[in-house]
N, C-alpha and C positions, 0 to 999 in steps of 0.2 A: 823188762818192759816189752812187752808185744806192741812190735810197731809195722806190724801186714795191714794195709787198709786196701777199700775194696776194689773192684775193677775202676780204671780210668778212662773216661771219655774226651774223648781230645777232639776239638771242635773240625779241625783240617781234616780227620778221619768222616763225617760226615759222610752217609751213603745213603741214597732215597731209599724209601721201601722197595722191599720186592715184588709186595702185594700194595693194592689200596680198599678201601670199604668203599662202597656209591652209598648205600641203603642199609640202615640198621633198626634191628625190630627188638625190643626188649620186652620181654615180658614178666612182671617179680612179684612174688608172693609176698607178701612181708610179714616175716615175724620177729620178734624179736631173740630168740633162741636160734631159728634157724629159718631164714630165707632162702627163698627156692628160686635162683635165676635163669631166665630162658631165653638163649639170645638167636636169631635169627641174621646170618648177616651175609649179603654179595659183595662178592670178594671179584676183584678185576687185578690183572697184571699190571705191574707197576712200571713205570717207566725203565727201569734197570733190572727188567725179568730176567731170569734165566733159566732153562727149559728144567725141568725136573726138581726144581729148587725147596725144598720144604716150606708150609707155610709158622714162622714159628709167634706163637702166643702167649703175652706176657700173663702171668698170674699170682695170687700173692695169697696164702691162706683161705685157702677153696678148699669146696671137696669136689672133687671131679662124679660127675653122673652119667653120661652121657655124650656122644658124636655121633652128628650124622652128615655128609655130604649130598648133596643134591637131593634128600629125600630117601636116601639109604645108609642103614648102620655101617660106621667106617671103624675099622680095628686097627688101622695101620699110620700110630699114633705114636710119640714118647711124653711120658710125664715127669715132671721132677718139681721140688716145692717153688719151683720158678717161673717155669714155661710149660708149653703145650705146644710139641712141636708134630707137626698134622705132615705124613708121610702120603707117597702114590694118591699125588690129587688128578681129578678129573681131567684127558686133556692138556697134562704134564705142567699144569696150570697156568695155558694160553690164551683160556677163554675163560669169562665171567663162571662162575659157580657158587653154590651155594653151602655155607657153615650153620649148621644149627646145634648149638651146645647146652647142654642144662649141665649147671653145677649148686652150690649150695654156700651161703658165707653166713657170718656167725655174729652180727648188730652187736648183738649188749656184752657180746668181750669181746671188742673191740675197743682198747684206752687209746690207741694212737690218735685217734679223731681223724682216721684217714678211709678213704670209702665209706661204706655204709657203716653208721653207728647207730645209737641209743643214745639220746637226752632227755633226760624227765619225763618220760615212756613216750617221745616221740622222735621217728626217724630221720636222719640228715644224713649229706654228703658231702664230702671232700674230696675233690678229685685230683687239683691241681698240689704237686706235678702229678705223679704217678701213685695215684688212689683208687681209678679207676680197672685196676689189676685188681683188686681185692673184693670187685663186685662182681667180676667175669671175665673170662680170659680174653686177650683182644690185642692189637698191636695198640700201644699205647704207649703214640707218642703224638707230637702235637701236629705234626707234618701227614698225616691222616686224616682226611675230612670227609664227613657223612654226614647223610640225613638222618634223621632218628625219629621211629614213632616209637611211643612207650606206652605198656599197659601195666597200669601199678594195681592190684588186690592187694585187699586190706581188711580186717576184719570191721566192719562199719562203726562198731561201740567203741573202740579203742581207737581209730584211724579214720574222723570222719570226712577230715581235707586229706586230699591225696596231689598232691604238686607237682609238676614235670617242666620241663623246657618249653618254648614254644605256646600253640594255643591249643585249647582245651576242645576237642574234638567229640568226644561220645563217654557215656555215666552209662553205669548198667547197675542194678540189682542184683546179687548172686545168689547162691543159696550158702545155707546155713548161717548168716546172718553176715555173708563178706558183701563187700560193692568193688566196683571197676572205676580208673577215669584211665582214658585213653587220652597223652599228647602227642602233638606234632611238631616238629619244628620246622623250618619251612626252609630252614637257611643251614650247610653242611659245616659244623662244627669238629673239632676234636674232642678224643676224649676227658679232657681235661674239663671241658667245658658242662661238660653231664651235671645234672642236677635232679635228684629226688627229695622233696621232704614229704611227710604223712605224718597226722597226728592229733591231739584237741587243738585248734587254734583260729585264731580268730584276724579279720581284719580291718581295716581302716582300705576306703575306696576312695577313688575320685577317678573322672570322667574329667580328660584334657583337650583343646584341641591341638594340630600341631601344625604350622607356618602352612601345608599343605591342605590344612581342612580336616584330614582325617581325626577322627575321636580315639582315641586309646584308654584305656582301661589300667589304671595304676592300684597295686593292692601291697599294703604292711601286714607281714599276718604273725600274730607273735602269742606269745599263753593268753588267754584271758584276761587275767589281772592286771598285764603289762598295756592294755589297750590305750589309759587313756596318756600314755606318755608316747605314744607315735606323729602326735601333731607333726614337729617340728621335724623330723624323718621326712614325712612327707612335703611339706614343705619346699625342705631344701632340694628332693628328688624332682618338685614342679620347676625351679626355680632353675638348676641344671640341665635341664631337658630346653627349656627356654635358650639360657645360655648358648647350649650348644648348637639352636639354632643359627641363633643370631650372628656368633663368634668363626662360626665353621662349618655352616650351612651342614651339618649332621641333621639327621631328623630319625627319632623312634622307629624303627622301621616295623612293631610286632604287634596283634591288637591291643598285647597287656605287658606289663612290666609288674614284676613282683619281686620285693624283698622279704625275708623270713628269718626271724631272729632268733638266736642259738645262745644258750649261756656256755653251753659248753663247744668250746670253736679255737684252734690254735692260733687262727689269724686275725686280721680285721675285720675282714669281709672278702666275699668272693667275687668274683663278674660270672657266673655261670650266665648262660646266654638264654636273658629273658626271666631267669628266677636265682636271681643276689642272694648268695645267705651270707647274713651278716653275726657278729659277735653281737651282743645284746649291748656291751658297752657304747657304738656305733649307732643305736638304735634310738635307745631310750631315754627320754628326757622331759622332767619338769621341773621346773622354779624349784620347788624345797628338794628336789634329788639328785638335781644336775649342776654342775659348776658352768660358770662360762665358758674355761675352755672345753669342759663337754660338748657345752652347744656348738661349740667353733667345729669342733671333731666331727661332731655327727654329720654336720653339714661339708666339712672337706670328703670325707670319708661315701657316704651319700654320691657325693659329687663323682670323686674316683672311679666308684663300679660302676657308675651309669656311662663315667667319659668313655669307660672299656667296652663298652657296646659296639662302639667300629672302633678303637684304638687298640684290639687285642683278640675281640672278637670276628667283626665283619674283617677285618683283616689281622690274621695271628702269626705265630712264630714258627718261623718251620722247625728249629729245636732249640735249646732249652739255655743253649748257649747267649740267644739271642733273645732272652728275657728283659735285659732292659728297651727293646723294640718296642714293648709295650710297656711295661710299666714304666722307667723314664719320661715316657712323652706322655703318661696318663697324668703322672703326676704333675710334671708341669704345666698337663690340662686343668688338673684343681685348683694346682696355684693359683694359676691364673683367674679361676673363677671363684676363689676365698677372698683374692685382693680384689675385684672387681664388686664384690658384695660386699664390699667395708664402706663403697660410697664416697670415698674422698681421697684424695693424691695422698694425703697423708695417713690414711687406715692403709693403703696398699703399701707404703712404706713401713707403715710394721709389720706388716704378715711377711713382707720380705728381708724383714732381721731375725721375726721369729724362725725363717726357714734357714737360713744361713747360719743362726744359733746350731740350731739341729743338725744340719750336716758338719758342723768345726769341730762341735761336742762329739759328735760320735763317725761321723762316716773320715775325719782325717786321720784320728784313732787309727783306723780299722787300715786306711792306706798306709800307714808305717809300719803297721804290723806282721804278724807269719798270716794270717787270713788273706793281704792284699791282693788284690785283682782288679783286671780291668772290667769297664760296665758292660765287655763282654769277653767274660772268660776263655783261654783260649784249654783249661780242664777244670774237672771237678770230679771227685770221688758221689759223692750225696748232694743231687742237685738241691734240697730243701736245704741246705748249708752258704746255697746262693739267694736267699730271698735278704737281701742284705742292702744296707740305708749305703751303700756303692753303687747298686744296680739301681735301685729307687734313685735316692736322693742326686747321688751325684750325677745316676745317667737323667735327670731332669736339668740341675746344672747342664751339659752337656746341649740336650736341646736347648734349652734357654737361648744358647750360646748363638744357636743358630738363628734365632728370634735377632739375634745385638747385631749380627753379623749383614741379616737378609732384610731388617726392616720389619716392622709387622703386617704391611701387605704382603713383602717377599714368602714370608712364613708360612703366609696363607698358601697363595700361588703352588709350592710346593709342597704342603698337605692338598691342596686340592688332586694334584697331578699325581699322590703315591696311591689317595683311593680309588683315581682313574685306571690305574694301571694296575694295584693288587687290588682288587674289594674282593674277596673271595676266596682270599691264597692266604699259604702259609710262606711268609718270607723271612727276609735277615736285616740286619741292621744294615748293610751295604745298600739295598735296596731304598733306602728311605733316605741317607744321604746322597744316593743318584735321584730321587726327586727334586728334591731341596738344590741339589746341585741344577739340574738341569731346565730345570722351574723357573731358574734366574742366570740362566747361564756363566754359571759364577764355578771355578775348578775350586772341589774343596777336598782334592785328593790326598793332601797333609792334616786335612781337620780327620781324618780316621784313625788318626793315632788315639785320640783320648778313648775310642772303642777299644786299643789294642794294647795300650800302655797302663799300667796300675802305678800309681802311687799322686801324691799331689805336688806340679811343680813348684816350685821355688822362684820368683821371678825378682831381683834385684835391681834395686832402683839408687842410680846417682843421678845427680842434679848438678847445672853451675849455671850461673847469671853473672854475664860480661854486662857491668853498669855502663861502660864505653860505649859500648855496640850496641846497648840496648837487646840484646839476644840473649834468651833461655836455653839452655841444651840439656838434653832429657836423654841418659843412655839406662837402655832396660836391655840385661841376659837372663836367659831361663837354665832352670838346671832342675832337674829329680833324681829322686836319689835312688838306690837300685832297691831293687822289692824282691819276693821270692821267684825266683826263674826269669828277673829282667836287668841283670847287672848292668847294662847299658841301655841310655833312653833316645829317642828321637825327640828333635826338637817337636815342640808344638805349636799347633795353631791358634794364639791368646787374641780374643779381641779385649782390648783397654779403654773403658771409658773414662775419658780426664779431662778436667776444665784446673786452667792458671787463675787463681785467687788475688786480687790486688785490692789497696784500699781503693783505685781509680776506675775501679770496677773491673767484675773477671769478664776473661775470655771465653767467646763459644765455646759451649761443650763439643767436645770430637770421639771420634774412634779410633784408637791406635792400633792394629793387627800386627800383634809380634807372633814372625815366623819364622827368626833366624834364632843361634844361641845370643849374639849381640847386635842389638839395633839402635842406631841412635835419628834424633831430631832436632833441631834446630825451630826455633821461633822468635819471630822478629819485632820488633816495635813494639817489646816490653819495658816500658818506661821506670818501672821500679820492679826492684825483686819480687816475685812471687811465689805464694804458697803451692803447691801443689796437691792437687784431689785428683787420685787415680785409684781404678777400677772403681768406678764411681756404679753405682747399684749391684755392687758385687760381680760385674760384668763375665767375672771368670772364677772358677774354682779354684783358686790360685794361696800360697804364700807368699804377701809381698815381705821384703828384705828391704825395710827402709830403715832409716836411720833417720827420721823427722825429729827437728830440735821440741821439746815441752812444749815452746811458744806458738812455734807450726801447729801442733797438734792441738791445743787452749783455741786458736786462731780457727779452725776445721771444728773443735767443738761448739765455736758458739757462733761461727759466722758460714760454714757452708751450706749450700743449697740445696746439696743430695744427703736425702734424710738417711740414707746408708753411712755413708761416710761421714756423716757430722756421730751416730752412734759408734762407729770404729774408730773415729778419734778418741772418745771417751774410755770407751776399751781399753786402748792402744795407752792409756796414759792409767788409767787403775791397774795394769796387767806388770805395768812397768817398774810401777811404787811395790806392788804387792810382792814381784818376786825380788825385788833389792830388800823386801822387808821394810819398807818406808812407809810413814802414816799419809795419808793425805796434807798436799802443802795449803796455804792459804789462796793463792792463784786457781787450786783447784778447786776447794771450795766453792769459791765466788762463781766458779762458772758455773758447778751444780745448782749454787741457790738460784743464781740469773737464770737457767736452765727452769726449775722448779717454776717462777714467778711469772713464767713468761706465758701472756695470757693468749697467743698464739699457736702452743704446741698440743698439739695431740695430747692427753692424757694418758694413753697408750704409748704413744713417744715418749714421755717424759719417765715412766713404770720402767721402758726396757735401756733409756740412756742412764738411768740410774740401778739400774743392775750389774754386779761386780760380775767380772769372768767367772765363768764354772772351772771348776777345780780340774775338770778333765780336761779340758784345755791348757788352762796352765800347766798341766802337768805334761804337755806335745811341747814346750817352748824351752826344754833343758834334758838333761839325761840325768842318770842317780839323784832320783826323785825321792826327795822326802817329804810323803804325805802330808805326815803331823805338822812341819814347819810348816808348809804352804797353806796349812787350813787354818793355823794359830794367825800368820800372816794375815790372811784374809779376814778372819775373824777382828784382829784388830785394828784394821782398814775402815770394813765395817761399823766398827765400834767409834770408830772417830769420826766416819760421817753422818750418823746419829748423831751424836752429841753436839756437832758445830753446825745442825741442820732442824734443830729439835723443833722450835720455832715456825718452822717453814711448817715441816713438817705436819703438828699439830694444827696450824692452817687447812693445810689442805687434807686433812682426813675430815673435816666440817665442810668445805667447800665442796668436797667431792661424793658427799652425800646425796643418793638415788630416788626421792621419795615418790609414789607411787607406786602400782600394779609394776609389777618384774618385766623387763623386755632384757632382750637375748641380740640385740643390734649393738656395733662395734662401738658406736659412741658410749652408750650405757654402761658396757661391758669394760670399757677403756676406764671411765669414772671407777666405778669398782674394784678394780683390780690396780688404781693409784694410791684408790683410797687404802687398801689392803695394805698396799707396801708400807704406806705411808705410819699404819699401824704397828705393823711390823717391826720398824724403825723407831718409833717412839717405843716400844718394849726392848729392840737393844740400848737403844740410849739409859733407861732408866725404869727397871722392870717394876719395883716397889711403887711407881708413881702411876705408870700406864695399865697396870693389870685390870683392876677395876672394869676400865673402858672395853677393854678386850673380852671380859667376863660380859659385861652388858651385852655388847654386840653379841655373842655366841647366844646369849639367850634371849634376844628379842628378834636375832634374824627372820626376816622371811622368805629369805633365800639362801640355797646349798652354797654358793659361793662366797657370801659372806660368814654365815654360820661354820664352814670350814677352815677359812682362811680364820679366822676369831680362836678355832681351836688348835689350828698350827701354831697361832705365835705362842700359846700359852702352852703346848708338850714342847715347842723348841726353847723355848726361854727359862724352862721348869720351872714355871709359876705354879704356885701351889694349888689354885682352883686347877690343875691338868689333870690332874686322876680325876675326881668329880667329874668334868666335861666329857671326859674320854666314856667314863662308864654310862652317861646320861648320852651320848650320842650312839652307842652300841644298842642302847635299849630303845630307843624313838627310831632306829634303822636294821634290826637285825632282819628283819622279814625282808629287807630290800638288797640284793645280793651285790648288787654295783654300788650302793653305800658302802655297805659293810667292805667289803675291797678298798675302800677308802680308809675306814678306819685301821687295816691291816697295813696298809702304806704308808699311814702318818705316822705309826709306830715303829715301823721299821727304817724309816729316814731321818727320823729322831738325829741331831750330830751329836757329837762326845759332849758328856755336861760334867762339870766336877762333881756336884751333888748327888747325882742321878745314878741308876745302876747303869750300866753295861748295856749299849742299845744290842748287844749280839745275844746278853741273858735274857734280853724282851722277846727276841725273837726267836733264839729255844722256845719259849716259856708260851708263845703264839701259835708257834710250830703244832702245837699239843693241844691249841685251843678247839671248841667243839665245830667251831662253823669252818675250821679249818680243812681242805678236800686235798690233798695229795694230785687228786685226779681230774683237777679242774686249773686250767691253766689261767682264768681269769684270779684265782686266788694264789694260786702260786706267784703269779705274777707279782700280785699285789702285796707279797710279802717277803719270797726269797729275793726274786730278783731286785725287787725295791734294795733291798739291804744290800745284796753281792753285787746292782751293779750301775745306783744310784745313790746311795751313801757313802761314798768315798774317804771319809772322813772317820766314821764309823769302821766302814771294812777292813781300811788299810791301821789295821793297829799291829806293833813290834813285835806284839809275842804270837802273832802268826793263830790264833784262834781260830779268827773268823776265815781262815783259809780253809783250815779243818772242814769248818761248816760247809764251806762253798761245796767241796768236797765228798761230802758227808748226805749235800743234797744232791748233787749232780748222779752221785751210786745209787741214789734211792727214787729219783727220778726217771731215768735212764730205761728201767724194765715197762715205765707204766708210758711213757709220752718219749720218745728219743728227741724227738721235734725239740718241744721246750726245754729238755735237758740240752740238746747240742745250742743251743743260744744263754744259755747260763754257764755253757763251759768257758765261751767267751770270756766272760769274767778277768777272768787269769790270763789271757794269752801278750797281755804286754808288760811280760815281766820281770822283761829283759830293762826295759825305762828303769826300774826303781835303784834307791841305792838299800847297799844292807840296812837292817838285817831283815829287811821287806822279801827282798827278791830271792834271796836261799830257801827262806820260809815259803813263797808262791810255787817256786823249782818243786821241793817238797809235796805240796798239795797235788802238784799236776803228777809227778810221779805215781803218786796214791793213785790218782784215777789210771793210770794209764794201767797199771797191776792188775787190773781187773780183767778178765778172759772173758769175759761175757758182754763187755759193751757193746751197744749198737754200731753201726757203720758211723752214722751219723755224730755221735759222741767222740768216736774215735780217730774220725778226721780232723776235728779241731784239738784236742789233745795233741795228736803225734805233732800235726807242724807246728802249736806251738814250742811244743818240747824241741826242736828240729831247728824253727831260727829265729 
């Protein structure tokens, strides 16, 4: 096994530049075979100059043309497929001077999607992190900031928008049939930030004002044929701008604001400053194309890149380390603005289990695992191997933190005071905690451990009630367990939101700040035992280690206040039966159906309390993990809350019915997505009785969210109208390429069926199908990764196949996209949890990959540590 991975960056290592840019001039021909780049750039000594120093320049598959210094050809240069290291500069380079470089990069064989590429003959880019090498040599890192005029040519027939950063400054006519558009950006970004598109495309406008009066200019520009699904895009981009007024006095600061849709795109979306490029999935949306939670997406996602306008832009990261600085606190900027657009305490209570879902399922994963890291790394081989739901998700948890901690005026106060002091600069996450700190005069020199610390603590709770004394006493110690390179942890800084439960009515809710390994409390003149509710809104990132009796937890499911914890009751009590193997008792029941009947709850509330643990969770809650039992388990847990719920059930899939024109609002959507389940559920209880129903709905839908959900229950249930529907929804959607990804996903998450073939034969047999692109990460997505690393059930089967495959795709992806191959390597890296003959056969797989002499850096870093611990 070749196990050399590449150079390591160690965050303590940190050195300013030598050099900095004031002023940068681009000037790019655009072709698609071969573009011509010409960059102009003043170069100023850096704070950490040293006299004679070389200036050196990142580059990545260039072809070099050209150097000139101050306006004279310079020879006294080194090249390598890396860098451009510029010798005997002007002045021993003391003083400002001048780089002008022409080189050459290569759009349409470019698969990475990183720099300038080719999508459906029109131009995009990718800069963040390090893309902008592969467009022109340049110090390209984030802690570099310039202003940037750009002049894009283009031939006009093929290329007749030409898009830049900033505002649109001067158009010209060229000859032979090319045009000019000259931008400016007005504000000194990094490179990461850069943004070009060019191409046929069209947009959707609107004219806003903003709290200040000023008008700005908002533009969706996407193919043509995609126009009339940008409504709700834009939208959600009015509604956030709004927001972010209102929320944190941010305001637009550019005449225009532009996003531009991409099918071919690694990520979600970008914040390039002032022109978004987004994945089309993020974009596009109507009634018969879009599911709800589409609509949910576009509009969080929407939100995101715009929060990043000063959360990453007007103020960014000096390096790369310090990536959750912005995205962390972006996200928790959407959050925040997803629950606040749900419109009611209780819509912001499911967007906040929906999110807590998402980081248990996958970001706790990832902190027990050989990938673990804190949300700011203190290395990394391939920073693109950091873009991880730890720096996201949890570094958003993390802020949160600071929201429970400061108050929500407090939170304010200190954002106000970090863009007082950095609007402008590249800084660190240090920096934003001495706002926050110092904003509220509050020492929170122990909360920087969860920047420095990786894994999730463990936080242990006993309890005892002296009926004598009338006194509660509550002792909580924290403990995490050692991760790779942190065999011992600091304590941490937990805030705990808990209210005492009584039938005589509870106690205030408080704040508890555990900052010791062991803390205890004392509480007085409690008259009768009570239940205990802690980390009441998920307050902290935590595992609690309670030992709560069924009754406690029945008591929390149907009588507590915080619609967090009354779902984590629920949880906590199917999670419990499920891995003893136990069916649901009668106690439980009753509270589901009282749950179900209860004409007070959320419909969204009630869709996600009756939702069993995902399988990747349970499968964090033990070690020699056997799949197949835990999915049989679940399955017939399942299977008997169906049956003793049919009833309810069939109820509420009539009551929950939508009728009228389609709206895309929480409440609607809430209906929908109960009613769904609700279907779903009468097909497990009794497939031969419900199919019919499920057939009707698929074909009289007038919306993707029903019409889908109608065809999920009938491929999961192998009802026999599923081939029929499968092939009738491929034909009514093959022209629509974010359908069609749909139908590729339903089929590859397919679970194990006795009747059925082999969801792994489906998905060779997919593999091969004609709309299937190797070189398109939205379809990849939507079909391996669906399979390797959302079918868990499927995947993990004994004779070790579908490792093969994992395997088999990860080598054949790898040459064309490293990016999405090193996040499907993933897959495998916790495979060390399973018991045999799982985990020899995963050993296996990962071996195969590692044999390979040719993989990317990227591929390679996640292979070797798994293999490693």
């Amino acid at each position: 096994m070749k196990t050399d991975l590449p150079q390591s960056f160690r965050r303590l290592e940190y050195q300013p530049p030598n050099y900095t840019f004031r002023h940068v001039e681009l000037d790019i021909a655009l072709d698609p075979a071969r573009t011509i780049v010409k960059s102009r750039i003043e170069v100023l000594p850096g704070a950490s100059h040293v006299d004679q120093i070389p200036l050196v320049l990142q580059g990545q598959e260039l072809e070099f043309v050209s150097l000139r210094i101050d306006g004279e050809a310079h020879k006294h240069f080194e090249l390598t497929p890396e860098t451009l290291t510029i010798h005997s500069l002007p002045r021993g380079g003391k003083e400002a001077f001048i780089v002008e470089i022409i080189c050459v990069c290569y759009p349409e064989k470019n698969t990475t999607l990183m720099g300038l590429y080719v999508s459906n003959g029109n131009f995009f880019t990718q800069c963040e992190a390090e893309g902008f090498r592969k467009i022109t040599y340049f110090l390209d890192r984030p802690d570099v900031m310039a202003r940037y005029r750009v002049v894009l040519r283009a031939r006009e027939t093929e290329c007749p928008v030409l898009l830049a950063n900033g505002n649109l400054i001067a158009q010209e006519k060229l000859p032979n049939g090319w045009h000019s558009a000259t931008w400016e950006d007005p504000f000194p970004k990094p490179s990461y930030l850069f943004a070009l598109v060019a191409g046929k495309l069209e947009c959707i406008e609107e004219t806003i004002t903003t709290s200040s009066g000023a008008k700005k200019l908002l533009q969706i520009w996407v193919e043509p044929h995609d126009l009339p699904k940008t409504r709700h895009a834009m939208d959600s981009l009015i509604a956030s701008i709004h927001w972010d007024e209102k929320r944190f006095g941010l305001e637009l600061d550019l005449e225009r604001f532009m996003i531009v849709a991409v099918s071919d795109f690694n990520m979600g979306a970008m914040e390039n400053k002032g022109l978004n490029i987004f994945n089309t999935k993020f974009v596009l949306a109507q009634p018969e194309t879009a599911t709800d939670v589409d609509f949910a997406n576009i509009e969080s996602v929407v939100a995101h890149e715009y929060f990043h306008n000063w959360t990453g832009n007007r103020v960014t990261c000096r390096d790369w380390f310090q990536l959750s600085l912005k995205e962390g606190l972006t996200v928790f900027r959407d959050q925040e603005f997803s629950a606040d657009q749900m419109g009611s305490d209780s819509g912001r209570a499911v967007k906040r289990i929906e999110d807590v879902r998402l980081l248990r399922q996958i970001q706790f994963p990832e902190d027990a695992g050989p990938m673990a890291h804190p949300i700011r790394p203190d290395e990394y081989q391939e920073i693109n191997n950091f873009y991880t739901v730890t720096v996201y998700e949890k570094g958003a948890e993390v802020v949160r933190m600071y929201q429970t901690l400061l108050g929500k005026e407090g939170f304010r106060k200190g954002m106000d005071l970090y863009f007082k002091r950095h609007d402008g600069q590249a800084v660190t996450c240090d920096d934003f905690l001495a706002a926050m700190a110092d904003a509220n005069q509050r020492d929170l020199s122990q909360f920087k451990n969860w920047y420095s610390q990786a894994g999730t603590p463990h936080v242990k709770v006993e309890e005892r009630y002296d009926g004598e004394k009338k006194q509660y006493h509550l002792n909580l110690s924290q403990s995490c367990t050692a991760t790779p390179g942190q065999p011992q942890k600091k304590p941490f800084h937990i805030p705990l939101k808990m209210r005492l439960i009584t039938e005589q009515g509870d106690q205030a809710e408080i704040l508890l700040e555990l900052t010791q390994v062991n803390q205890s409390w004392t509480f007085d003149c409690i008259n009768q035992r009570p239940v205990l509710s802690i980390n009441r809104n998920f307050s902290a990132p935590i595992q609690l280690d309670f030992d709560q009796s069924q009754d406690d937890l029945l008591t929390l499911f149907s009588h507590d206040d915080d619609p967090f914890n009354r779902w984590e009751a629920g949880q906590k009590l199917a999670m419990q039966m499920i891995l003893e193997n136990r069916l649901p008792d009668q106690k439980l029941i009753e509270a589901y159906r009282e749950l179900l009947l209860d004409p007070n709850l959320d419909p969204a509330f009630k869709e996600l309390a009756l939702t069993l643990p995902a399988e990747s969770y349970l499968y964090e809650q033990g070690h020699d993990v056997d799949p197949q039992k835990i999915y049989q388990a679940r399955c017939a847990f399942r299977h008997a809350m169906a049956s003793e719920l049919r009833m309810e059930f069939a109820a509420i899939y009539q009551q929950m019915q939508t009728p009228g024109p389609f709206k895309s609002d929480g409440v609607t959507a809430g209906k929908r997505g109960l009613k769904n389940f609700a279907l779903n559920m009468l097909l497990e209880a009794d497939v031969s009785v419900w199919v019919p129903m499920a057939v009707n709905q698929y074909q009289t839908a007038d919306n993707m969210s029903d019409r889908y959900a109608a065809l999920a229950c009938l491929v999961n249930h192998d009802a026999k109208p599923a081939k029929s529907c499968l092939a009738d929804f491929y034909e009514r959607f093959k022209s629509d390429p974010l359908v069609t990804d749909k139908w590729f996903a339903l089929q590859a998450m397919r679970p194990p069926l006795e009747l059925a073939g082999s969801t792994l034969n489906e998905v060779r047999y997919l593999r091969q199908h004609e709309a299937f692109k190797l070189n398109n990460p939205n379809r990849v997505r939507s079909l391996i990764h669906a399979f390797c690393m959302n079918n868990p059930a499927s995947f993990h089967q004994a004779d070790g196949s579908a490792y093969n495959f994992w395997a088999e795709s990860v080598l054949a992806l790898d040459p064309v996209n490293p990016q999405v191959a090193a996040r499907l390597a993933r897959a495998l890296d916790r495979w060390r949890l399973f018991a045999e003959p799982y985990r020899s056969k995963m050993h296996a797989a990962l071996e195969r990959v590692a044999q390979c002499n040719t993989l990317s850096s990227d591929v390679r870093e996640v292979i070797v540590k798994a293999l490693a611990n």
